[in-house]
C-alpha positions as CSV (number, residue, x, y, z in Angstrom):
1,X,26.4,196.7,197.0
2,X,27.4,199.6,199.8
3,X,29.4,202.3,198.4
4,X,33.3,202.9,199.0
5,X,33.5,204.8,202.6
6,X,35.2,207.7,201.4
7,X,32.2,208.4,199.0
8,X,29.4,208.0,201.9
9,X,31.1,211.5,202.7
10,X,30.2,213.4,199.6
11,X,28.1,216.0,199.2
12,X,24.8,215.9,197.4
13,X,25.4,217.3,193.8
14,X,22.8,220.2,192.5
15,X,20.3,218.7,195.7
16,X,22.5,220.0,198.0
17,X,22.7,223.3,196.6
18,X,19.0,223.4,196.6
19,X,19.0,222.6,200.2
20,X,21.4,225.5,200.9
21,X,18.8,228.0,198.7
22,X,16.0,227.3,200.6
23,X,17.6,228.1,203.3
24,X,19.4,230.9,202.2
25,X,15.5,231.6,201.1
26,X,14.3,231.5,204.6
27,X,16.8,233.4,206.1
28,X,17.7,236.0,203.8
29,X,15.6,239.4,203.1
30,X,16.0,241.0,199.7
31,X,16.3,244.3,201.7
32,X,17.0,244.4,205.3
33,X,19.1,246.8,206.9
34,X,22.8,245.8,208.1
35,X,25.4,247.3,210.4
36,X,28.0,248.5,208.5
37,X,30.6,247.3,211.2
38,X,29.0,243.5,210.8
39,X,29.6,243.8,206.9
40,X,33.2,245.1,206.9
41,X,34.0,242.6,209.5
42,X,32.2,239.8,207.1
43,X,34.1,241.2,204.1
44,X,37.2,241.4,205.7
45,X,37.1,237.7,207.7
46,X,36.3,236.2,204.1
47,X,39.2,237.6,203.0
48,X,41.6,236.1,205.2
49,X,39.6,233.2,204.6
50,X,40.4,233.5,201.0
51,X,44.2,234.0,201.3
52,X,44.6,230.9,203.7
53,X,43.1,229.0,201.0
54,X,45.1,230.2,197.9
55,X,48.3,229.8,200.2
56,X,47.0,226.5,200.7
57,X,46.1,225.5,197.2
58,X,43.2,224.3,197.7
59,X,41.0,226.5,196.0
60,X,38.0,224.5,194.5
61,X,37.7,225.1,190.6
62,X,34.0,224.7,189.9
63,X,32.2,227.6,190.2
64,X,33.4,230.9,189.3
65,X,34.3,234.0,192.1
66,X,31.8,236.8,191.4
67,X,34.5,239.8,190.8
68,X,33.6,242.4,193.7
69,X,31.3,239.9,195.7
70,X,33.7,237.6,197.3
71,X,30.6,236.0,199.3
72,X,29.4,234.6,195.8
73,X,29.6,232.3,193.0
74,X,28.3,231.7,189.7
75,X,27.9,229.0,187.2
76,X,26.8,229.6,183.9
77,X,22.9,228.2,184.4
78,X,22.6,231.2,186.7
79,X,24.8,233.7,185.2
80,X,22.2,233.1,182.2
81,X,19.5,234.8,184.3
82,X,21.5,237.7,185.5
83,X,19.3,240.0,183.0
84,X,15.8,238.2,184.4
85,X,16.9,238.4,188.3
86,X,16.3,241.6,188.6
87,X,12.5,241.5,187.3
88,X,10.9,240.4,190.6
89,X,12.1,240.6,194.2
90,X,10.9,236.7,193.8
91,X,13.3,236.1,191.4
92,X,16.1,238.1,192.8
93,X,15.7,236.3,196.1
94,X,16.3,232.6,194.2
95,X,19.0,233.7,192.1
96,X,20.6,235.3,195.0
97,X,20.3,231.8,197.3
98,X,21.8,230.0,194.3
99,X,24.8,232.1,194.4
100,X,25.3,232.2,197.6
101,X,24.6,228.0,197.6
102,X,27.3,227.7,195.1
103,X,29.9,230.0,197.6
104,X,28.4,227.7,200.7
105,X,29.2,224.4,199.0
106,X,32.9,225.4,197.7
107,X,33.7,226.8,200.6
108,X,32.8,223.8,202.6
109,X,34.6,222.0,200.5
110,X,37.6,224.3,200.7
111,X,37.8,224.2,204.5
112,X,37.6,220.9,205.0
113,X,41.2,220.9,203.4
114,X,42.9,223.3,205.3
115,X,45.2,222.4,207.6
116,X,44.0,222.9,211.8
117,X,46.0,225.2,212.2
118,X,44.2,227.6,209.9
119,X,41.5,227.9,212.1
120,X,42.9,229.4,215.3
121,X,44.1,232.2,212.4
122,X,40.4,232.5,211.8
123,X,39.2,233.0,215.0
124,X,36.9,230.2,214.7
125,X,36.8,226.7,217.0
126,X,37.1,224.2,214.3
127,X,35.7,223.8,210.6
128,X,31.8,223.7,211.4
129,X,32.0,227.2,213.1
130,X,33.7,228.3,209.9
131,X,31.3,226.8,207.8
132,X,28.7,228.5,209.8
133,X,30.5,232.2,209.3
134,X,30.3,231.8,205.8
135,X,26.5,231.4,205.6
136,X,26.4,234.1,208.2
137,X,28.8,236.1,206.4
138,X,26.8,235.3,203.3
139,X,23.8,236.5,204.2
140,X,24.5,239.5,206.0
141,X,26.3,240.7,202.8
142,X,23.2,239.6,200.6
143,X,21.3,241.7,202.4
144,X,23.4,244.9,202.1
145,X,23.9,244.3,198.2
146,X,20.3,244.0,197.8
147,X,19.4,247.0,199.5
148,X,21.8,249.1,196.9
149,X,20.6,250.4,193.7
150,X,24.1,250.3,191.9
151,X,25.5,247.3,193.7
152,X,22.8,245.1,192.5
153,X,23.3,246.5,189.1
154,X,27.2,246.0,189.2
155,X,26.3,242.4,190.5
156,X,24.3,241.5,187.3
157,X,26.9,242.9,185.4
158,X,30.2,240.9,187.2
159,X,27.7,237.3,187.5
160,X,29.9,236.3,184.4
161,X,31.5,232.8,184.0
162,X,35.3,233.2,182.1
163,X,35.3,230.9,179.3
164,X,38.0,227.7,179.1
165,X,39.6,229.6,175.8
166,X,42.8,231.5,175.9
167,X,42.6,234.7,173.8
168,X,46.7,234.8,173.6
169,X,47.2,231.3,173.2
170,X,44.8,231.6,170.0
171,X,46.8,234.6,169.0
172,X,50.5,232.8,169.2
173,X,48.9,230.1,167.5
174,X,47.6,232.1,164.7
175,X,44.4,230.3,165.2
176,X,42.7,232.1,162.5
177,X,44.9,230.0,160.1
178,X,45.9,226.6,162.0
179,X,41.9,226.5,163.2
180,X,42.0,225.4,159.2
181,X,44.3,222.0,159.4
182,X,42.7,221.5,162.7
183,X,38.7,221.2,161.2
184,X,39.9,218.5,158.6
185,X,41.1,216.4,161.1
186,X,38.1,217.0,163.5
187,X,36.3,216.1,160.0
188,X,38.4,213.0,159.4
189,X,38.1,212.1,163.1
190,X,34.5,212.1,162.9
191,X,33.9,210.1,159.9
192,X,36.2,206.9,161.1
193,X,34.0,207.1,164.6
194,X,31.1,207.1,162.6
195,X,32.3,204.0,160.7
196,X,32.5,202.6,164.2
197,X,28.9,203.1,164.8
198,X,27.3,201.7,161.5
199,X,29.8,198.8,162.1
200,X,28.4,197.5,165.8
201,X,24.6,199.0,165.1
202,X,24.8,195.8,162.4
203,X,25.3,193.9,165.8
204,X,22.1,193.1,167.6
205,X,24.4,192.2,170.9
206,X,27.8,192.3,171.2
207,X,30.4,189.4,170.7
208,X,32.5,188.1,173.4
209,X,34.7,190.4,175.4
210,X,31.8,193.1,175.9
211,X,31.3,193.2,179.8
212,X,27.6,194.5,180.8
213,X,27.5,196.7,184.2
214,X,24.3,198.7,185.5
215,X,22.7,199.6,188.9
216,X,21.3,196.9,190.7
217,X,18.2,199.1,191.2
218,X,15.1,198.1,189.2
219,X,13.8,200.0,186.8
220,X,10.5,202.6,187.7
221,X,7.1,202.6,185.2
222,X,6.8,204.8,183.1
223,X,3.9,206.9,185.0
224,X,5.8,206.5,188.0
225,X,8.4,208.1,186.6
226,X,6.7,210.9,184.6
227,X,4.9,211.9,188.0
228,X,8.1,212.2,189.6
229,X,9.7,214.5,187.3
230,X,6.3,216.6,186.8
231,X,6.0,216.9,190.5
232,X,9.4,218.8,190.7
233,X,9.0,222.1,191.9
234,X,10.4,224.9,190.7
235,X,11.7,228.4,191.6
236,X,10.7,231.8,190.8
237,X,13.6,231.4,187.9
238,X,11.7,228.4,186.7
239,X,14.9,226.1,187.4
240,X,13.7,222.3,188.2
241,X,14.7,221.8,192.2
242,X,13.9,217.8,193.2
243,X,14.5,217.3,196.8
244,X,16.9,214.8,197.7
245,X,15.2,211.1,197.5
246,X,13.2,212.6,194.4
247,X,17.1,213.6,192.6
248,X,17.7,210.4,193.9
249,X,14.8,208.4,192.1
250,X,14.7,210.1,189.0
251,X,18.9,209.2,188.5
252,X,18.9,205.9,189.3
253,X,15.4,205.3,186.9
254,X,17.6,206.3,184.1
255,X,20.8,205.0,185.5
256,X,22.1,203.7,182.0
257,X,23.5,200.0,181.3
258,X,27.3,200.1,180.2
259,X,28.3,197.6,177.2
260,X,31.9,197.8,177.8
261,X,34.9,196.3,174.9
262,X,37.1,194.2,178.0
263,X,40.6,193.8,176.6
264,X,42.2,194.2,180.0
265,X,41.6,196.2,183.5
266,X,42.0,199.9,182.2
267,X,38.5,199.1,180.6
268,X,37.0,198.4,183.8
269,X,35.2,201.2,185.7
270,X,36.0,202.3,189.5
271,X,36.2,205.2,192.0
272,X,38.5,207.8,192.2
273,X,41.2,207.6,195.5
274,X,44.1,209.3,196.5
275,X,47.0,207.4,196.6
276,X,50.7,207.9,196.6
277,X,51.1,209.3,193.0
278,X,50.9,212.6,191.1
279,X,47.3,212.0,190.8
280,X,44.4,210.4,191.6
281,X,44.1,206.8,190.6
282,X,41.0,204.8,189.6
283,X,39.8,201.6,192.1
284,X,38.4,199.1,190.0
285,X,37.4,196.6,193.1
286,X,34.0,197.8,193.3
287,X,32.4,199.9,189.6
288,X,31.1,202.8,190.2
289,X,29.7,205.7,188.3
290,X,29.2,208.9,189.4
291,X,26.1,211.5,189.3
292,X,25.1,214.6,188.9
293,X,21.7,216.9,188.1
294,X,22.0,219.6,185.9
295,X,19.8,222.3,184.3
296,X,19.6,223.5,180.3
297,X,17.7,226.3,178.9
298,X,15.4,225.8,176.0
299,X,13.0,228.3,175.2
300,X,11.2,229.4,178.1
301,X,11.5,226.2,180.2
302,X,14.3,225.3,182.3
303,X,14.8,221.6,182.0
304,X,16.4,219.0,183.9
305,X,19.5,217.2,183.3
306,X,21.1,213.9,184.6
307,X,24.6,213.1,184.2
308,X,26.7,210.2,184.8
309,X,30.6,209.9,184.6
310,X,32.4,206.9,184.1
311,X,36.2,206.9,185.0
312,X,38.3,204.6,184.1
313,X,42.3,203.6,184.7
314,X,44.3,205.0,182.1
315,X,43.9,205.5,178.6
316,X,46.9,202.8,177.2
317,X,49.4,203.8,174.2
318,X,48.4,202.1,170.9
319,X,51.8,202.3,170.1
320,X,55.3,204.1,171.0
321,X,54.3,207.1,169.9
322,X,50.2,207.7,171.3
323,X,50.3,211.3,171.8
324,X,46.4,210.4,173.3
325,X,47.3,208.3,176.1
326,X,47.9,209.0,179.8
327,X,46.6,207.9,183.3
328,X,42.7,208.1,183.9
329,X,40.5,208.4,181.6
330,X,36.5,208.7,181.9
331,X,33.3,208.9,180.1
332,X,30.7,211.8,180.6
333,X,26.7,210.7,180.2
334,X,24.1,213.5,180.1
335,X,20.4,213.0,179.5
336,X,18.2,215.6,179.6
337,X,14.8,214.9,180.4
338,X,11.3,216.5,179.4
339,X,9.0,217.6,181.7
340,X,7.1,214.6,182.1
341,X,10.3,212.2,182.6
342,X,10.8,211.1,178.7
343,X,15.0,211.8,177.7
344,X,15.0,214.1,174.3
345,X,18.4,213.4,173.9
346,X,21.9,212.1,175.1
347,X,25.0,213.8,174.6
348,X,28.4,212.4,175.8
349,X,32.3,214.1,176.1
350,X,35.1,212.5,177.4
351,X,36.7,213.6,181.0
352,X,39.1,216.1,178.5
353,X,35.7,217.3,177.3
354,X,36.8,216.3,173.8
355,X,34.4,213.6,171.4
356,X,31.1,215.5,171.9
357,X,28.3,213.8,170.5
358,X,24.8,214.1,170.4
359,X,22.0,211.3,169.8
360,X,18.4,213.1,169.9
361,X,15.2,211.2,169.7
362,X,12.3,212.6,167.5
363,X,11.4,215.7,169.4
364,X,15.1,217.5,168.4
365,X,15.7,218.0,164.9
366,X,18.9,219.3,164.3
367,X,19.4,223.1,163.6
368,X,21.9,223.7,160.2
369,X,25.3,225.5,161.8
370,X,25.2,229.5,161.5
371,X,29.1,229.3,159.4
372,X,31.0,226.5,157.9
373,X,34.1,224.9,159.5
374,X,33.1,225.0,163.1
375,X,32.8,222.2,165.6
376,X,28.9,222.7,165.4
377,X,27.2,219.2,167.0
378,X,28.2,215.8,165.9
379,X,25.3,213.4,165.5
380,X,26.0,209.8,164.6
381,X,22.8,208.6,165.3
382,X,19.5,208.6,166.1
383,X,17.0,207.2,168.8
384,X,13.6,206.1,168.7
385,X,11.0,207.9,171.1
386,X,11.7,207.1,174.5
387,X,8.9,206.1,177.5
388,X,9.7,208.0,180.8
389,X,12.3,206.1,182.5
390,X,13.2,204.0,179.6
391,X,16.8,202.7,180.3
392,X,19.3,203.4,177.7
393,X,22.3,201.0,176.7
394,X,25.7,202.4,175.8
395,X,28.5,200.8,174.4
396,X,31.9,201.7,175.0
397,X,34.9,200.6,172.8
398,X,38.2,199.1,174.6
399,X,41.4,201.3,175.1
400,X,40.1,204.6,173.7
401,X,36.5,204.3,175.6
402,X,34.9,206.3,173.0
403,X,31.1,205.8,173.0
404,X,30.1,203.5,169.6
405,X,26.5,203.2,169.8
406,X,23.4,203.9,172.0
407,X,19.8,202.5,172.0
408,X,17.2,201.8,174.2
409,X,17.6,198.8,176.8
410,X,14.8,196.3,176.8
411,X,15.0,195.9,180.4
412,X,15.3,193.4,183.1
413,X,18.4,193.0,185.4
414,X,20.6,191.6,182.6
415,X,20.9,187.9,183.8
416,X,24.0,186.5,185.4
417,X,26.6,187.9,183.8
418,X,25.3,191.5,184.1
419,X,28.2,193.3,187.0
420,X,26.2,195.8,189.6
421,X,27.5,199.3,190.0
422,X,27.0,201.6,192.8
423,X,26.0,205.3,192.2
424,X,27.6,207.6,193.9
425,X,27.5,211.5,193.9
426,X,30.6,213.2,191.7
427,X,30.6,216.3,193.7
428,X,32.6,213.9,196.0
429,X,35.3,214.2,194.0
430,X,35.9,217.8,195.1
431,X,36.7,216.3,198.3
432,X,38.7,212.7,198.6
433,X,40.2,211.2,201.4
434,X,44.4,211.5,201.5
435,X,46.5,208.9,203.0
436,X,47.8,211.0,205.3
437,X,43.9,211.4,206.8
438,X,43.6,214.5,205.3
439,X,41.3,215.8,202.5
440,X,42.1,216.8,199.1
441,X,39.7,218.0,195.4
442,X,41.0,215.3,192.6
443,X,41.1,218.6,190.9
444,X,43.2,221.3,190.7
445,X,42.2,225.1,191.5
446,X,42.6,225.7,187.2
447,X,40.0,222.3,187.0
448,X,42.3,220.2,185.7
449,X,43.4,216.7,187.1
450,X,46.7,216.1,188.3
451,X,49.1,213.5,186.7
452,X,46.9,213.2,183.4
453,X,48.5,215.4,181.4
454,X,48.6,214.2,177.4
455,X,51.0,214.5,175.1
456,X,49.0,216.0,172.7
457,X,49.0,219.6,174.4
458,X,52.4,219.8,172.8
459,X,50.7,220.2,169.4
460,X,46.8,221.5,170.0
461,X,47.9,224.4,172.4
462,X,46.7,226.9,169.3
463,X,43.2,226.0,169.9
464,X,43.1,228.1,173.1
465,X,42.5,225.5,175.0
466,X,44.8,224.6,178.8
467,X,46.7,221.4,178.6
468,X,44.1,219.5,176.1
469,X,43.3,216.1,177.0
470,X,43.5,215.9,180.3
471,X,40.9,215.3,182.4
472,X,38.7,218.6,183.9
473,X,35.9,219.2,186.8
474,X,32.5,219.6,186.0
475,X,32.1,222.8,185.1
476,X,35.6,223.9,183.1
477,X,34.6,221.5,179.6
478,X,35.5,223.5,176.6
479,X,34.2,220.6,174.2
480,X,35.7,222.2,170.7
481,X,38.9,223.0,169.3
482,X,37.1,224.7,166.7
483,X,35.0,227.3,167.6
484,X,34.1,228.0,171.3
485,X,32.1,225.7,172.8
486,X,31.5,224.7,176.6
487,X,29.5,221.4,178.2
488,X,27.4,223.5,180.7
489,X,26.2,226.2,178.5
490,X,22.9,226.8,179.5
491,X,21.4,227.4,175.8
492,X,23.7,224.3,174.7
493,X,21.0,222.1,173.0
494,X,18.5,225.4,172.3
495,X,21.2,226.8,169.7
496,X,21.8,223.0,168.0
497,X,18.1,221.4,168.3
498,X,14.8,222.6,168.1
499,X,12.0,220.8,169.2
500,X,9.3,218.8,167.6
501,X,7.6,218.4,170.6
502,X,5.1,220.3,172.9
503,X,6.5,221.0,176.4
């Protein structure tokens, strides 16, 4: 199956970042000398650059600004290394390269919406040569940072991601007493989606109406797997950087199989497309699910991540009154592997970044929560020890697409009945096709996704969190109402599992 044409266009998630460091690597000294004409000039181009794209609205909403270093970005993997950067010009060079990456790829990403006209304003032919002032721009100003004392100390100090949670809403809320009524029905929540769970786990396969989807790609051994993954090089932070067909390899090994309730087509997965609407909307013509890596911290190691999204239609009303419902809808996968290939555990959110769960095999034992009545780590189940590149099998329930059970997948291509999906990179998605033959993020600049506002942000504003339910960019998940809580914090599983495991 070929993918969509409009996602043969996207960028290369965390692998194309990695490309961008090592050549920011190359290029870039940790101190060199710079004209001070050639880095006002830099500054004050990039600033322009910046108000054509605010004017324009298309500023992406992944990675955070640095405050003071408008050449840079930050996400919170590397802001988490901010104190350790500055240890070894080795490790100050990487964590440099990945900021500037991060600023590189949004950038790209932010040109290729603007309007033509925009770049006679810039001085620049066309969007490559922009593209190509940026890394310029980027490096030059690198280089005069790093050869400042205090402006590499400020740096460390700015490299900060805000958080998803709104101190005033929290305070007009009076969250210290609503967070109370809130936590029961979290509580209550969790115990009926449990009940879900022991139900279908008494169900060796699924009855009829459960459509089965995975890649068409076979399965890898498990040695071939667990050299792969050990054979990923890392940098002087000790982050895990697989090159392109090795990313590539390693996804589409553990590329899950979908068990999906089928009550009618918003339970069918597809790929995101502008249309005509207030919003994206979801092509269910061809299934596809999108992928990512990404990095957690445990310990001492740096681990890799892979992460799948599933998106589906809408979300349909139960009844009249479903303050839950709304267009689009999707499913977020994450595995994170050990070293040698084998998944420790699975944790999934919705698109809103609500229903985070967590199903660890042997090597994570659950850590006890530091207070009572906070979101801490929901865990409805367990899973057996997994080989490297062992497929896992995840059901999905109809309407509500919540997942309701996970185990390993005994292999084999699924027979007949089993529907291919394509794989396709979700940095894409920062960057879709418009009718018009223009380009456009299926985010907003805030993260958020157009047109799939829910009602329920009428009544869950006092948890802090921006229009809750709707669907969000990698990147902006707060995944608690209670508490404070975020999908890509870097000591996510650290501060909820320990491990049983040696590395």
């Amino acid at each position: 199956m070929t993918l969509p044409p409009p996602l043969s266009r996207s960028l290369r998630a965390s692998v194309g970042v990695t490309l961008l460091m090592v050549l920011g690597a190359c290029a870039v000294p940790t101190r060199a000398p710079v004209a001070p004409d050639a880095v006002a000039e830099c500054r004050q181009w990039l600033e322009r650059l910046d108000g054509h794209v605010d004017a324009q609205a298309v500023r992406d909403g992944g990675a955070a600004p640095v405050p003071g270093f408008r050449f840079l970005r930050v996400d919170r993997l590397l802001s988490s290394f901010r104190d350790e950067a500055g240890r070894s010009d080795a490790r100050w060079r990487d964590w440099g390269a990945g900021l500037l990456a991060l600023d590189a790829q949004a950038r790209a990403l932010e040109i290729d919406q603007l309007p033509p006209w925009v770049m006679a304003s810039l001085a620049v032919p066309d969007p490559a040569a922009a593209k190509a002032r940026v890394r310029d721009c980027g490096a030059r100003l690198w280089a005069a940072t790093s050869a400042d004392a205090t402006q590499r100390e400020r740096l460390q100090a700015a490299a900060r991601v805000p958080d998803d949670y709104s101190a005033l809403m929290r305070t007009l809320g009076l969250y210290p007493l609503s967070r109370l009524p809130f936590f029961g029905g979290v509580e209550r929540e969790q115990r009926h989606w449990q009940a879900r769970w022991t139900a279908l786990a008494a169900q060796p396969d699924p009855a009829l109406g459960w459509t089965r989807y995975q890649t068409s790609t076979p399965p890898l051994g498990a040695a071939e797997v667990g050299a792969l993954a050990r054979a990923v090089p890392r940098d002087a932070l000790g982050i895990p950087r697989p090159d392109e067909a090795t990313a590539q390899r390693l996804l589409q090994a553990h590329a899950p199989v979908l068990e999906i309730e089928t009550r009618g087509a918003f339970d069918r997965p597809g790929s995101l497309r502008w249309t005509q609407g207030p919003g994206p909307d979801v092509n269910t013509a061809e299934p596809v699910v999108y992928q990512r890596i990404a990095h957690t911290r445990h310990g001492d190691q740096t681990l890799m991540q892979l992460v799948y999204s599933v998106w589906f239609s809408e979300r349909p009303p139960r009844s009249g009154l479903d303050l839950l419902a709304g267009r689009v809808d999707a499913v977020v996968l994450r595995l994170t592997l050990a070293v040698d290939g084998r998944v420790l555990v699975i944790d999934s959110i919705h698109g809103c970044g609500c229903y985070h769960l967590f199903v660890p095999t042997p090597s994570m034992a659950l850590k006890p929560p530091p207070e009572a009545g906070t979101e801490w780590a929901f865990v409805p189940a367990t899973l057996p020890a997994m080989a490297a590149g062992q497929r896992l099998r995840v059901r999905l329930s109809s309407s509500d697409h919540q997942v309701v059970g996970v185990q390993p997948d005994p292999g084999g291509l699924g027979g007949p009945d089993a529907v291919p999906y394509a794989l396709a990179d979700e940095d894409g998605l920062r960057s879709l096709p418009t009718p018009d033959g223009g380009r456009r993020s299926a985010f907003w600049s805030s993260g958020i996704m157009p047109g799939t506002e829910r009602g329920e942000r009428a009544l869950f504003w006092p948890m802090g969190i921006a229009s809750p339910g709707a669907m969000r960019q990698w990147g902006r998940h707060p995944t608690a109402f209670v508490g404070r809580r975020h999908f890509d914090d870097a000591r996510l599983l650290e501060q909820r599992f320990e491990r049983r495991d040696t590395p």
